[in-house]
C-alpha positions in Angstrom: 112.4 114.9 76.8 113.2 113.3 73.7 112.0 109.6 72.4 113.5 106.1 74.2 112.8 108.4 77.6 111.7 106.9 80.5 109.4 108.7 82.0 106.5 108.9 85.1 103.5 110.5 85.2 102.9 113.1 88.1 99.9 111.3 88.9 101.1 107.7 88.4 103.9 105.5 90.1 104.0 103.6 86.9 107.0 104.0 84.6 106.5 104.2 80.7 109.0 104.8 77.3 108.3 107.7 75.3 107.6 106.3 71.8 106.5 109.7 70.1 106.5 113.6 70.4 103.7 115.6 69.0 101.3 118.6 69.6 98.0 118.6 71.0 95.5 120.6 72.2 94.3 120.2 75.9 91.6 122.2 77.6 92.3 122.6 81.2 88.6 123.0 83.0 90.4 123.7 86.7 91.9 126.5 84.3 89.6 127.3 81.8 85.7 125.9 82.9 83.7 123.7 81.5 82.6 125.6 78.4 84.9 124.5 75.8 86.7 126.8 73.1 89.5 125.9 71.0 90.0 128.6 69.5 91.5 130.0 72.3 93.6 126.9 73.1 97.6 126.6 71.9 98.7 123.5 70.9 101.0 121.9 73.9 103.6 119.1 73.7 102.5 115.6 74.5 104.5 112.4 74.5 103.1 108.8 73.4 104.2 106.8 76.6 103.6 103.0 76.4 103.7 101.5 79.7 103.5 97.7 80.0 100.2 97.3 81.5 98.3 98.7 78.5 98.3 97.2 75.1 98.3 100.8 73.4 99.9 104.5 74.0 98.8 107.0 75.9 99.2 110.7 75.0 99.9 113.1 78.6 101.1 116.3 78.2 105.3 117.1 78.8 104.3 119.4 81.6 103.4 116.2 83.3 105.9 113.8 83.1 108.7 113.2 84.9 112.2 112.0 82.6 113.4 109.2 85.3 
């Protein structure tokens, strides 16, 4: 996945452009719980999608996009 992607969401039919790459953390509670420790948490690739129904990005993780 690379920037200028188009990409969909696995849980969304809506298509977005990938505008930025970064690392964040995420904590996974169907994973992990509810009790909270970052310590414990690698940072994970997420992409800045814009879609056209939202006036600003949204950061979702790679592992959950789709490169249409």
């Amino acid at each position: 996945m690379k920037i200028g992607d188009l990409v969909k969401a696995d849980f969304s039919d809506a298509v977005g452009i990938v505008v930025d790459i970064i690392n964040k953390k995420v904590w996974r509670v169907h994973d992990k719980g509810v009790k909270v420790n970052w310590d414990k948490v690698e940072p994970e690739l997420h992409a800045s999608v814009l879609y056209a129904h939202n006036c600003d990005t949204v950061n979702i993780p790679v592992a959950e996009l789709e490169v249409i």
